[in-house]
C-alpha positions in Angstrom: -10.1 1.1 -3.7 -12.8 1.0 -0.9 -12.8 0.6 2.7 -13.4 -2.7 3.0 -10.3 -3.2 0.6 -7.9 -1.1 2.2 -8.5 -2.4 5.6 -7.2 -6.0 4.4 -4.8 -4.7 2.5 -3.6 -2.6 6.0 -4.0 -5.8 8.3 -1.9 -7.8 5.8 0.9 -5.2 5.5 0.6 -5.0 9.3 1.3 -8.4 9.9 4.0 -8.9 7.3 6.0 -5.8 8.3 5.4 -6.6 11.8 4.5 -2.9 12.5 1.5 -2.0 13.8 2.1 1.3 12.6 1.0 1.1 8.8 -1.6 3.0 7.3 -2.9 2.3 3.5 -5.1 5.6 2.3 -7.2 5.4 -0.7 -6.5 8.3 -3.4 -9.6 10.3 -4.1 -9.4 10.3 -8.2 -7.8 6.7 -8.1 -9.8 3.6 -8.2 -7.0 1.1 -8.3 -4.5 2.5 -6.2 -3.7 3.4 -2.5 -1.3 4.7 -0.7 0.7 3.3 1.8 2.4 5.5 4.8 5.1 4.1 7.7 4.9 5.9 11.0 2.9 8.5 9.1 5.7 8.9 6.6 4.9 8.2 3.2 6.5 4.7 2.0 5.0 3.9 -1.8 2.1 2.9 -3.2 0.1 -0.3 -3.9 -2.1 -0.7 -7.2 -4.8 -3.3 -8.0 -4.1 -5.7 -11.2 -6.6 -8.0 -12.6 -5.1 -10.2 -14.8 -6.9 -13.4 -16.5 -9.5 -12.7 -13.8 -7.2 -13.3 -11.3 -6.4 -10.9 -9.0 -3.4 -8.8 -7.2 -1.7 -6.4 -5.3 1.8 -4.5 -6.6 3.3 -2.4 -3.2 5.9 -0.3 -5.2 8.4 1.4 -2.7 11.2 4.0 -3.5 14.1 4.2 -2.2 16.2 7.4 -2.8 20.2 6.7 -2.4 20.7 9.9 0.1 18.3 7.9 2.4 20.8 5.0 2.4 23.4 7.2 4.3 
């Protein structure tokens, strides 16, 4: 993705989480997917999908059981 990408793709994520501390970080051998990180702690990742010509952004987040506790 490229910078001009990932900084909307930040502000959005920003204002929906209502954090102001979300980063998104492009992957260096990955056109269609960044990385997404919460209080510099890695939180999932969003890819790019275009679809019909229409197009739009999957955030996939894991959540692991033990961090439940």
């Amino acid at each position: 993705m490229k910078g001009d990408e990932i900084r909307k793709l930040e502000t959005y994520l920003k204002t929906t989480l209502k954090s102001a501390d979300v980063e998104v970080r492009a992957m260096p051998r990955k056109n269609d997917t960044a990385e997404v990180y919460l209080s510099g702690d890695f939180a999932g990742l969003i890819s790019k999908d275009t679809d019909e010509g229409e197009l739009s952004y999957h955030f996939t987040m894991t959540i692991l059981d033990i961090d439940l506790e």
